[in-house]
C-alpha positions as CSV (number, residue, x, y, z in Angstrom):
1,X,129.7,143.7,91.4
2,X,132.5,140.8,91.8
3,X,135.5,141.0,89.2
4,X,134.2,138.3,87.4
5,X,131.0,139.8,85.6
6,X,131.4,142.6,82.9
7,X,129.4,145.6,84.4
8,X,127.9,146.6,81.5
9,X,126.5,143.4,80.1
10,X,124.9,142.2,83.9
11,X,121.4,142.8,84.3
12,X,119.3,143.4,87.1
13,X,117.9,140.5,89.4
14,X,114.4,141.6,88.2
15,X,115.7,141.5,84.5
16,X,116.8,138.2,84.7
17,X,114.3,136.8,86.7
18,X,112.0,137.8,83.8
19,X,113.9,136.0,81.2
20,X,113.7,132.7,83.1
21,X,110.3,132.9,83.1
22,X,108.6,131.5,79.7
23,X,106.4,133.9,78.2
24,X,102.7,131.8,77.2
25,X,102.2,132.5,73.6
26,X,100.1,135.0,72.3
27,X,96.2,134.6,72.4
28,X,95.7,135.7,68.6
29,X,93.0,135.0,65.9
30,X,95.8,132.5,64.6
31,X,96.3,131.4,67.3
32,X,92.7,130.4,67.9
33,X,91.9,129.0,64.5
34,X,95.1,126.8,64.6
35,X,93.8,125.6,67.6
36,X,90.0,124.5,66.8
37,X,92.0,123.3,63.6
38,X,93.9,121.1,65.2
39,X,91.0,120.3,67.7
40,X,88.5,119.6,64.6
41,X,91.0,117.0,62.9
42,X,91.6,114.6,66.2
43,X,87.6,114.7,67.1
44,X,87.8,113.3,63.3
45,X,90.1,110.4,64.0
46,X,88.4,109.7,67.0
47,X,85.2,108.8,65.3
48,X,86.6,107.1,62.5
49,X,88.5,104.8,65.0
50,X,85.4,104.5,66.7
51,X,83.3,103.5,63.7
52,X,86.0,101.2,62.4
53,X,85.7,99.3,66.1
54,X,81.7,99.5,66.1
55,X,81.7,98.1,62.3
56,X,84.7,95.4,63.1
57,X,82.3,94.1,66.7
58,X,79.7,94.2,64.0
59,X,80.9,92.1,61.6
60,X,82.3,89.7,64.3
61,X,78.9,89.2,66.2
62,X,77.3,88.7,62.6
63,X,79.3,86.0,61.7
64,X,79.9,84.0,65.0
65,X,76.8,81.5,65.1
66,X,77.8,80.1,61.2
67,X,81.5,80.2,62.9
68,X,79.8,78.0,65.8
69,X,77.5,75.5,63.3
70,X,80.2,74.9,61.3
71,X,83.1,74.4,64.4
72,X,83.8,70.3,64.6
73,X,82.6,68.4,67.6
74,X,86.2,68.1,69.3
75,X,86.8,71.6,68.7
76,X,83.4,73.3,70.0
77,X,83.6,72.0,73.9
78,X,87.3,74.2,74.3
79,X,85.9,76.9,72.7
80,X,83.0,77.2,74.7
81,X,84.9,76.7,77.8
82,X,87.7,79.3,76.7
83,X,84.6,82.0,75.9
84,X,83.0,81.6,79.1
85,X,86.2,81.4,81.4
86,X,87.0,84.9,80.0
87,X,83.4,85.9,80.2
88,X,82.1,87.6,83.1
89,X,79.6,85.5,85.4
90,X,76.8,87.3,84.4
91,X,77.5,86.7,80.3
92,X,78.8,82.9,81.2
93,X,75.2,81.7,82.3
94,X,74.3,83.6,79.1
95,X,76.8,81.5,76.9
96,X,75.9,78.3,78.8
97,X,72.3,78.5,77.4
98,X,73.5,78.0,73.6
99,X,71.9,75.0,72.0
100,X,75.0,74.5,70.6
101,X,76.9,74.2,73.3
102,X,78.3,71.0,74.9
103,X,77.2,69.3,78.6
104,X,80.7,68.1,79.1
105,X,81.7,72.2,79.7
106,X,79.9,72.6,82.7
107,X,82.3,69.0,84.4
108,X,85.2,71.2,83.3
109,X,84.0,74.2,84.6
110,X,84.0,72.6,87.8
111,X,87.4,71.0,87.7
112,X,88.5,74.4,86.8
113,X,87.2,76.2,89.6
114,X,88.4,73.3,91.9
115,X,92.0,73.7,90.7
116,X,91.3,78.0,90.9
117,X,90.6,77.0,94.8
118,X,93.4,74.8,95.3
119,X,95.7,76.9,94.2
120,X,94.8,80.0,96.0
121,X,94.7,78.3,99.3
122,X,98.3,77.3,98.5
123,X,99.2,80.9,97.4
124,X,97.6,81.6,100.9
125,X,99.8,78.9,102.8
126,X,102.7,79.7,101.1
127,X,102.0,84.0,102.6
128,X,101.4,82.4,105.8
129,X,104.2,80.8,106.0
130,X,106.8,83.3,105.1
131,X,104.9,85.6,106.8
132,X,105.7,83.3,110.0
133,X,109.6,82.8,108.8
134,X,109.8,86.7,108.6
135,X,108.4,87.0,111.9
136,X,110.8,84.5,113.6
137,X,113.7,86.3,111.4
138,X,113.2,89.8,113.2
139,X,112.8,88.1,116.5
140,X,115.8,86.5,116.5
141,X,117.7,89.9,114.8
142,X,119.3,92.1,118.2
143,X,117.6,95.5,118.5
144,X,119.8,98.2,119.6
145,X,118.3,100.1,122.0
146,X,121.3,103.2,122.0
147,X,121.4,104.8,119.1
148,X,124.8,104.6,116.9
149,X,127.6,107.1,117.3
150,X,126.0,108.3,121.6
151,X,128.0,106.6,124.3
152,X,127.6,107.5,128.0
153,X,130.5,108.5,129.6
């Protein structure tokens, strides 16, 4: 023992060892029933969140073709083309086929993929091209072929 530690209030390197480790807690009745408790209550919130979001889709999907008859002219075109840009491709032929909806989506459909295109073959340009400058920039950069700090003598 080193001068610094009282004799008689050191433990053992087993003892203390055991203290450091956390003891689990007990596997009692309470225990148990606190447990499916608890687990009871949150498989409760989970369907009454779930009913509350099959209810709200519900009531949404009931009242959006009176929300599309009564939409003005000027205001259905945008909304169609908003719906079926966030649609996938599969639901956006589906949408396309309302009666409702108007013939001068599809034109901007087709500007708007255009644009999509144009812009990705700049993003890809644009890679290419720093991809390039990066390239030149190590070229040009001096590689040591020693490493640092090893001289021969």
């Amino acid at each position: 023992m080193t001068n610094f530690l009282n004799s008689e209030l050191a433990a053992s390197k087993a003892s203390r060892k055991q203290r450091q480790q956390s003891a689990g807690l007990p596997d009692t009745a309470a225990t148990a029933r606190a447990l499916a408790t608890l687990r009871r209550s949150l498989d409760k919130q989970v369907k009454k969140e779930d009913k509350e979001e099959r209810l709200r889709s519900k009531a949404i999907n009931d009242t959006m073709p009176e929300f599309i008859a009564a939409m003005d002219d000027e205001v259905l075109a945008p909304f169609f083309f908003g719906l079926e840009r966030l649609a996938t491709a599969a639901n956006r032929r589906r949408i396309a086929t309302h009666p409702l909806r108007p013939d001068i989506v599809d034109e901007w459909h087709e500007e708007a993929d255009a644009e999509e295109a144009r812009a990705a073959e700049e993003e890809l340009r644009a890679a290419a091209k720093a991809a390039e400058r990066d390239a030149k920039a190590a070229k040009a950069m001096p590689q040591d072929d020693e490493p640092k700090g090893e001289t021969e003598a």
